[in-house]
N, C-alpha and C positions, 0 to 999 in steps of 0.2 A: 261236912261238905266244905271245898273249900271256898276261900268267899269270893274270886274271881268267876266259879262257873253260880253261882246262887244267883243271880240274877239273870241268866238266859235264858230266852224264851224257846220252847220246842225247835228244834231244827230237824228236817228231815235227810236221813244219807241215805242214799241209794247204794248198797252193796256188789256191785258186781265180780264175778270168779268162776271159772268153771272148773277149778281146782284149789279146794281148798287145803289142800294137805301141808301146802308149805307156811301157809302162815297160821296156823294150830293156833285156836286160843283168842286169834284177834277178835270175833265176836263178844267175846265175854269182856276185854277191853272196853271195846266200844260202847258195850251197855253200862260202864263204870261212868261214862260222860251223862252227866245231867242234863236233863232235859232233851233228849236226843231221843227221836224215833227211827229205827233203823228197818230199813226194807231191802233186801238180798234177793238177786239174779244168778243165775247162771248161765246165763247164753245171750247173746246180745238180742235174739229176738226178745225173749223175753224182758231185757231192761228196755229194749222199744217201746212193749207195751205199757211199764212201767212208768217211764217218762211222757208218757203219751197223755197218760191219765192222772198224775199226781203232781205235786209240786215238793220240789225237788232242792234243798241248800247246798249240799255238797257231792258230789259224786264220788264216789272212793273204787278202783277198776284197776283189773288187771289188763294191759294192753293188748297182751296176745287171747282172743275171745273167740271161744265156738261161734259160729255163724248163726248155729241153730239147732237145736237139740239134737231134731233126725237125721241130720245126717254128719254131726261134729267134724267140720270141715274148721279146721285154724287159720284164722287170720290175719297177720300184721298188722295190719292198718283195722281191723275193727273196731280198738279203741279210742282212736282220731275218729275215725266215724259217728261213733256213740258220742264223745267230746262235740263235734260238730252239731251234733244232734240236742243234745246238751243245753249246748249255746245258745243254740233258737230256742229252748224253751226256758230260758233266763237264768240257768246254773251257772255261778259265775266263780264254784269251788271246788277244784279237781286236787284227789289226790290219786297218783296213780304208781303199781308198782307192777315190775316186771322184770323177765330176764331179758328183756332188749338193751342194748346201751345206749346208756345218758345221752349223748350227743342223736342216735336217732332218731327218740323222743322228742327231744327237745328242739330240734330242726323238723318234724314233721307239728310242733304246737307251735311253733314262730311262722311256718308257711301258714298252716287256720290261722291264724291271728291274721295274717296276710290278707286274706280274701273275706273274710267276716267283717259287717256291722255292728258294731254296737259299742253302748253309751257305757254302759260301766267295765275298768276293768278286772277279765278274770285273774283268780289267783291258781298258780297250779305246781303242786311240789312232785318230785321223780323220787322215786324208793326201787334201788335193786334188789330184787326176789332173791340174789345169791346172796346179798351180805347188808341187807338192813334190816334193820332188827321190827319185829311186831311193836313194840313199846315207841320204836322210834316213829312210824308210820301214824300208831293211835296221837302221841304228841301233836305232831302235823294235822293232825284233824281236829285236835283240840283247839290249839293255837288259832287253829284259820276260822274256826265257830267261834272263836271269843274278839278276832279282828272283825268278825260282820256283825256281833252281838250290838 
């Protein structure tokens, strides 16, 4: 093991995706990280619940999110939402990937940062679904659990 993750204490990710086919493999990743407990959604109601109930280090989300299982309605903005929702329950580590572009991610988490409270700041890295790699995504989630270790 290497000796930078040997010392971290359990973090928990929250997995959200309602399509997991494009990033093949990333669980098995993710379980390669030490001390890491991983919990996976597929619908934002569901990561509602999830956040509702648990406490939560890092969110890891694809931006564009079924609303809701029965009636899989996609939404833009669902993963700013969950993000918001996030925020008030003290997740203060996003890592998010998606075929949306950079720039309209990244201008819809500068407006939340806009209108939110709070004391510590979040970190939050973008991964495009068309051409970032699984390896480089798990990286990003490494990095940002050993920056809060």
């Amino acid at each position: 093991m290497p000796t930078e993750d040997r010392y971290l204490s359990t973090k928990y990710i929250l997995w959200i995706d309602d399509d997991y086919t494009k990033f093949t493999g990333l669980e098995a990743y993710l379980y390669e990280i030490p001390s890491v407990d991983l919990t996976s959604a597929n619908s934002m109601e569901e990561a509602k619940l999830i956040l509702a109930n648990s406490a939560i280090d890092l969110l890891l989300f694809d931006m564009v999110l079924m609303k809701d299982s029965l009636h899989a309605t996609l939404g833009r903005r669902t993963g700013m939402s969950l993000v918001h929702r996030a925020l008030d329950r003290g997740v203060r580590l996003f890592v998010a990937y998606t075929v949306l572009a950079k720039v309209e991610v990244m201008s819809s988490w500068e407006k939340l940062l806009s209108v939110i409270d709070i004391d510590a700041a979040p970190k939050f890295e973008y991964f495009s679904k068309n051409t970032s790699s699984v390896t480089a995504v798990v990286d990003a989630v490494r990095r940002l659990l050993q920056e809060e270790a």
